[in-house]
MITITOR-355129 format. One line per 10 residues: number of its first residue (from 1); for each residue x, y, z of C-alpha. Coordinates in nm, 4 decimals. Example, Ala and Ser with C-alpha at 12.3 -4.5 7.8 and 13.67 -1.06 7.14 Angstrom:
1) 1.2300:-0.4500:0.7800 ~ 1.3670:-0.1060:0.7140;
END
This chain:
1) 0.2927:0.4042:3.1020 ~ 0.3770:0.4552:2.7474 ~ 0.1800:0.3174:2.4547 ~ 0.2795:0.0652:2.2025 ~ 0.3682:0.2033:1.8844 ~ 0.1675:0.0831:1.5828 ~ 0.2835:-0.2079:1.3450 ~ 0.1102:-0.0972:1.0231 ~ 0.1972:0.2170:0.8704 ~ 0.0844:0.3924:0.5089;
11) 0.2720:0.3207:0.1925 ~ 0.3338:0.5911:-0.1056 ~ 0.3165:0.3652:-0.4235 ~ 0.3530:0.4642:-0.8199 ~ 0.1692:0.2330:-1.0388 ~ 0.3876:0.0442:-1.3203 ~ 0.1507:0.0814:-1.5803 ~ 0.0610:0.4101:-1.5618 ~ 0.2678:0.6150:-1.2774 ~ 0.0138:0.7241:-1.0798;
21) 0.1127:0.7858:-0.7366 ~ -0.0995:0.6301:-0.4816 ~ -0.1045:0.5824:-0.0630 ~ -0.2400:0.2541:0.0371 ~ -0.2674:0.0986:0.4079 ~ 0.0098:-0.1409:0.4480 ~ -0.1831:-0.3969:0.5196 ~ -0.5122:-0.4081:0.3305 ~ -0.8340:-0.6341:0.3789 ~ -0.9259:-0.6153:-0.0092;
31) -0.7375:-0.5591:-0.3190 ~ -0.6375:-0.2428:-0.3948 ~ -0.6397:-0.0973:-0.7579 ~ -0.4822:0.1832:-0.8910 ~ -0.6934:0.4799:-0.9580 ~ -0.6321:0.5823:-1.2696 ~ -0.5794:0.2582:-1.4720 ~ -0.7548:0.0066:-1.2401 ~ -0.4131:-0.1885:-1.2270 ~ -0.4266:-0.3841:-0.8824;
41) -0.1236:-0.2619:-0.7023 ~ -0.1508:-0.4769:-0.3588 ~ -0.3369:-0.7713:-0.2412 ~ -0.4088:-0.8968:0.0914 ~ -0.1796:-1.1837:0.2552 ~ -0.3548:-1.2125:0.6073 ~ -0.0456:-0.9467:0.7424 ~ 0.1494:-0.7383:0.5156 ~ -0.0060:-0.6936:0.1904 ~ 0.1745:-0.7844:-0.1519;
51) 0.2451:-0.4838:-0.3109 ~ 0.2609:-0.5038:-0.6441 ~ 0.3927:-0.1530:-0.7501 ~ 0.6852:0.0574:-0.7201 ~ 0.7468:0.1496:-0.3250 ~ 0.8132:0.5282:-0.3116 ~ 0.8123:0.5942:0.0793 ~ 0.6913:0.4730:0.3605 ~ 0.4887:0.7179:0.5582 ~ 0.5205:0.7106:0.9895;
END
């Protein structure tokens, strides 16, 4: 029996304002700010999140 394979996955983000890189769930619960400038960089949707920021990668 093999397992599903996961639907979310972690996102490498660089922040707009500042360029800060960041990894973020891809689907977060809250909003998620960048560290270094408190810029928000994704917000929840109820699935995917909104991202906000410059994708870099997409980690598996």
């Amino acid at each position: 029996m093999r397992l599903a394979e996961p639907t979310s996955k972690f996102i490498k983000l660089r922040c707009t304002k500042c360029k800060n890189e960041q990894i973020i769930f891809g689907k977060p619960t809250t909003k998620i700010q960048c560290l270094v400038c408190e810029k928000i960089l994704a917000e929840p949707t109820g699935g995917k999140g909104r991202v906000k920021a410059r994708i870099l990668e997409v980690l598996e």
